[in-house]
N, C-alpha and C positions, 0 to 999 in steps of 0.2 A: 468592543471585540467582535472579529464577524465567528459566526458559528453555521454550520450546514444540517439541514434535517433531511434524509430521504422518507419520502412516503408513498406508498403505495396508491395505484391509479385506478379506476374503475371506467374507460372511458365508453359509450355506445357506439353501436353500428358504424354510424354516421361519423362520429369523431373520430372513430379509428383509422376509418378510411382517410380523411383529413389529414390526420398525424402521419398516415401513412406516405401522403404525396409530399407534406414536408420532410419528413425523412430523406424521400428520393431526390430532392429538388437541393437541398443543402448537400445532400451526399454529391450532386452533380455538379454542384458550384467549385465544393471544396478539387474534386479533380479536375476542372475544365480551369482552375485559377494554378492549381500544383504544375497541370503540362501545361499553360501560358506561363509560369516563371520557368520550367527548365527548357523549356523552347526559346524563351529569351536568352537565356544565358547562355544555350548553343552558341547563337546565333551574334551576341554582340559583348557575351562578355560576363555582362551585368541583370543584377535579378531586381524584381518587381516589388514595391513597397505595398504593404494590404489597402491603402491608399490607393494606388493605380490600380488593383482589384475590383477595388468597390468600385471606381468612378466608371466601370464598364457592365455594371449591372442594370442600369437603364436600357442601355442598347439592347442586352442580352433579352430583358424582359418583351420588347419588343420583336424579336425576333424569334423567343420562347414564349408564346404562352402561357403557356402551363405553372410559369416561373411569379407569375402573379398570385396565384393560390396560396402563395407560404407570407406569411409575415415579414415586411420587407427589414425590419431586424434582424432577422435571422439570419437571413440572408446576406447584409453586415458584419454580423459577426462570425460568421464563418470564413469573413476576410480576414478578419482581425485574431480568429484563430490559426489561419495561413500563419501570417507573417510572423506571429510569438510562435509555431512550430519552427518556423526558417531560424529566428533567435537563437532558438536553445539549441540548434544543431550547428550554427558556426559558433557556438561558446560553447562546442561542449557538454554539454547537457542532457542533449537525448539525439536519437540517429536521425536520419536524415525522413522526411514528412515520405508517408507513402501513404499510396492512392487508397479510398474507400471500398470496400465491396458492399452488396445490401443483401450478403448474407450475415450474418453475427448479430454482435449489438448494434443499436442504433439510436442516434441523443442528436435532439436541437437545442438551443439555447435562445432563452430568452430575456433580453441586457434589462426589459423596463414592461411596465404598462401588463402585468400580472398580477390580477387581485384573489385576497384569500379569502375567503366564506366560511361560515360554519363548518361545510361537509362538504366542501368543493373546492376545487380553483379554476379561475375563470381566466383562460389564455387568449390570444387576441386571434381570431378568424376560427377559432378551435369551439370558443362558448363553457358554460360550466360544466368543468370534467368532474365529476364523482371522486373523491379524494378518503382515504385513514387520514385524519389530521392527531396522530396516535400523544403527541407531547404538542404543547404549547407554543408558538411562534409568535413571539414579541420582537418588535423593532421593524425597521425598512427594510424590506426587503432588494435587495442588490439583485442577483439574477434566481432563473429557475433554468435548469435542465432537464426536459424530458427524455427522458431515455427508453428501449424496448428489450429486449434481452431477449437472448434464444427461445424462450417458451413462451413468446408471443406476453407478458407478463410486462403491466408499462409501472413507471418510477417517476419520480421528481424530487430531485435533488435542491431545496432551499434556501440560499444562501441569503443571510440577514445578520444584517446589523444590531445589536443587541441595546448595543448606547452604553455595557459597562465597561467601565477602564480594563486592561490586561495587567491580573496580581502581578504583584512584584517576586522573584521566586527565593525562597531563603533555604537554607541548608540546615538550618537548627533544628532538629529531629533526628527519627531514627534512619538507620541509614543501612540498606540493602542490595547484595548484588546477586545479579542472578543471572546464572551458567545454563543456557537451551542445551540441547542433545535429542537423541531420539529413543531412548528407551524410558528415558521421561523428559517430558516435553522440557519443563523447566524445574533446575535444583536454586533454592537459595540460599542463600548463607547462614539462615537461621536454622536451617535442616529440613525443612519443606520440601517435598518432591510430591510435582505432580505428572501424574499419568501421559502417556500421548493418547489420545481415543484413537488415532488409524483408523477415521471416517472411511476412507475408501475402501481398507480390506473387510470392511460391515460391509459395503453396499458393493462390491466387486463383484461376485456373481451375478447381482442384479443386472447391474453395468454389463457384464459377460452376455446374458442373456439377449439384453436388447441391440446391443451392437453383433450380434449373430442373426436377428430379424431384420435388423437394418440393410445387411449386407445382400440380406437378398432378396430384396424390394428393387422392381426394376427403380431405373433414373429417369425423375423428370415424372411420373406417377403417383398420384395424392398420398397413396398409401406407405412410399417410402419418404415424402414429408412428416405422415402422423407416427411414421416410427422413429424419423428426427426428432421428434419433439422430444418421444417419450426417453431416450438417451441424455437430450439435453436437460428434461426434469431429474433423472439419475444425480448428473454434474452437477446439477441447481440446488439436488439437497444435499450432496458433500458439500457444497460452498457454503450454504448459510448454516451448516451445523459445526462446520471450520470456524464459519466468523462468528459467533456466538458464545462456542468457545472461549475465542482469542478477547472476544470483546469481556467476557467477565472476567475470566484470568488478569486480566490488564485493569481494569477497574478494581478489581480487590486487592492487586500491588500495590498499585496508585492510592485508594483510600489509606491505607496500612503503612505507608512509609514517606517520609521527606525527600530522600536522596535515595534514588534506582539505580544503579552502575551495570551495565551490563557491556557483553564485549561486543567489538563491530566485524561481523562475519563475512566474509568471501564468498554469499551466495554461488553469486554468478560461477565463479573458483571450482565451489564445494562440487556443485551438482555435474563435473567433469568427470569425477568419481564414477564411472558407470556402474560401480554394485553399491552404491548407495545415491545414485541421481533422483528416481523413484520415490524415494520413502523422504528427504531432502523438501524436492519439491512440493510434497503433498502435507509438508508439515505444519510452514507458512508462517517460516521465523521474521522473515521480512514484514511481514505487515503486522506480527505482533510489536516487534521493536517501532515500528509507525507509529502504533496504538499507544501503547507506554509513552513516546514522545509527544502525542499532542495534548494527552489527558494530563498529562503532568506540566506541559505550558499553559494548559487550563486551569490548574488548581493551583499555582502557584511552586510548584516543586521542580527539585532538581534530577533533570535526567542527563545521564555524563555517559557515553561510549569511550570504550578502552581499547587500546591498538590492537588488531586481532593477530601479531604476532609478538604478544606479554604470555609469558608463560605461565601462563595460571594453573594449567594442571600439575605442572614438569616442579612445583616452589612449593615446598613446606611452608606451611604459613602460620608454624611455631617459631622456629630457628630461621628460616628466609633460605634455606639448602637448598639447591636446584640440581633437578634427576638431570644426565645426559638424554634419555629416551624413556618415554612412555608408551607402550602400542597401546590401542584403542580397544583390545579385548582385556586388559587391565583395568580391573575395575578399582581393587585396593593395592595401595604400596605402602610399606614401611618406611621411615624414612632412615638415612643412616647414618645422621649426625646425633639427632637427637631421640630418636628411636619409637616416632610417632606412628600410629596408624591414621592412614586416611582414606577416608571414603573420594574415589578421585573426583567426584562431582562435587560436591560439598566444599572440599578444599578447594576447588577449581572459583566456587562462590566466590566463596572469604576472601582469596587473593585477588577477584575482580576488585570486590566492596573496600578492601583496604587501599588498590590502586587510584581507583576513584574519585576516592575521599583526598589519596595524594596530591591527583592534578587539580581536583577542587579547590585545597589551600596553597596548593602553588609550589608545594616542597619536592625536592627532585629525588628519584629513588636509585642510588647508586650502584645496585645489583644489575642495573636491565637498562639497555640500550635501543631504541629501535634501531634494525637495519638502516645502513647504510650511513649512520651519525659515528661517532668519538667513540673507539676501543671501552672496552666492560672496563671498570676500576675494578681488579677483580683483589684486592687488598682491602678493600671498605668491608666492615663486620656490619653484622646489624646491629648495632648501639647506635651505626651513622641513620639506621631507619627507624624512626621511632612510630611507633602503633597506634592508630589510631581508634579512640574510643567511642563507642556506639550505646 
């Protein structure tokens, strides 16, 4: 099973410089190969395999010098990243490949010929970089990606082969579903609510401050560079104190339960909201639902998304009764068949966690239809739903 380590970089003087012209040099390839396919394709129709890419980096080397400096893999694979970008935008996948700039981040890769040391790793024209080798890395290493990030802060991202089998995932266990929101981050079905932290209204002034120094730093002037940074460190520790977060939050699910059910969100959808885009965005449901997903293909367990138009809030999930309308400053309702109180996040759990466990054993629930399939059975009681046990 392959697995990825990032670790942090420590490189000197001299390697950074280094790292620094392979940055440029890959950054220059990827756009002088991006405008050779759509200049092609003006021109005759048809676009360019990362094959006819590569085969014109000889020439290019010769006509560039400077293009010898980088590791001539690299330089490869930045073909072979072309062409799998072209892939996934005519399947669909992701949008269409655009050009690099060598502001932002910045990552080469490296396909082979990377070795790992005690306290270093030794990249090929680069020499041994000072390395955290903070957990253990056993097995063949596949590639490494250096990367840089806005605070000048470098990374390598590990990928290796481990040599064990990938578990088999079973459902036998306890079984879990859990409702995100933003007045707590995440409710479960058990009655667990945790908090949202709202990293960024902690560090918001801060943020406030330095993008008012920023602003008025001429352009092009070192001193509005070192107040770049100091903005980009801001952003850098709401991020890592996000993913930190999200990464134990997600690891204490994952320990704790066999089957996860949660529902699948309309990010992209949601954040159109303009009085809730803001708080949406910074909350960062998407990459905990990633996280829950691979840890739990790592440990063997089942994780199951549920249609994100199943009415989990709007459904008693005593008697299976469904509200016509819920608004969202509604926090409890009553129900008015069976004369329940519900906490609407809790209930909104249960009725993922019981969905879940539905489409897990394959039994169909006759109350709830997706859009655009076969009229509601709206004559089926619930004796035709039978309850699943946890």
């Amino acid at each position: 099973m392959r697995q990825v380590v990032k670790v942090r970089l420590y490189p000197n003087q001299q390697q950074k410089q280094l790292l620094e012209q392979s940055f440029g040099n890959c950054r220059w390839l990827w756009n002088y190969g991006l405008n050779l396919v759509n200049q092609t394709y003006k021109e005759t129709g048809k676009g360019l395999s990362s094959y006819d890419i590569k085969k014109k980096i000889p020439s290019l080397k010769q006509e560039y010098n400077w293009l010898t400096l980088t590791y001539s893999q690299c330089l490869q694979q930045v073909c072979i990243n072309l062409g799998t970008a072209f892939n996934n935008f005519f399947e669909k996948r992701a949008r269409s490949p655009r050009f690099k700039s060598k502001h932002g981040k910045q990552s080469i890769q490296y396909p082979q010929n990377v070795k790992l040391l005690d306290k270093a790793l030794k990249l090929p024209k680069i020499g041994e970089v000072k390395a955290v080798l903070h957990r253990p890395i056993g097995g063949k290493v596949k590639t490494v990606t250096v990367s840089k990030n806005r605070c000048d802060q470098y990374f390598a991202s590990i990928l290796f082969e481990d040599g064990k089998p990938k578990p088999d995932s079973s459902a036998e266990g306890k079984a879990l579903g859990v409702d995100l929101g933003l007045n707590h981050f995440a409710v479960t079905s058990d009655g667990s609510k945790f908090d949202n932290p709202r990293w960024m209204a902690k560090h918001e002034q801060n943020l406030k401050r330095k993008q008012q120094q920023l602003s008025r730093k001429q352009k092009g002037g070192k001193n509005r560079d070192k107040a770049r940074k100091k903005v980009a460190k801001v952003h850098n520790k709401v991020a890592r104190c996000r993913e930190d977060f999200l990464h134990k939050l997600s690891r204490r699910i994952v320990d704790e339960n066999q089957v996860i059910c949660v529902e699948n969100l309309n990010v992209k959808g949601m954040v159109k909201n303009h009085s809730l885009a803001k708080a949406i965005s910074q909350v960062g449901w998407g990459m905990f639902l990633a996280m829950l997903n691979y840890k739990a293909e790592q440990d063997g367990k089942v994780y199951i998304e549920v249609d994100r138009f199943f009415p989990s809030s709007k459904t008693c999930n005593v008697c299976l009764n469904q509200i016509n309308s819920l608004p969202l400053d509604v926090r409890h309702w009553t129900c008015s068949h069976c004369g329940t109180q519900h906490d609407r996040d809790i209930n909104a759990a249960i009725n993922l966690r019981e969905e879940g466990l539905r489409l897990l054993t394959g039994r169909i629930n006759p109350l709830w239809k997706p859009p655009g399939t076969a009229p509601h059975l709206r004559d089926a009681g619930p004796s035709l739903l039978p309850r699943c046990k946890t």
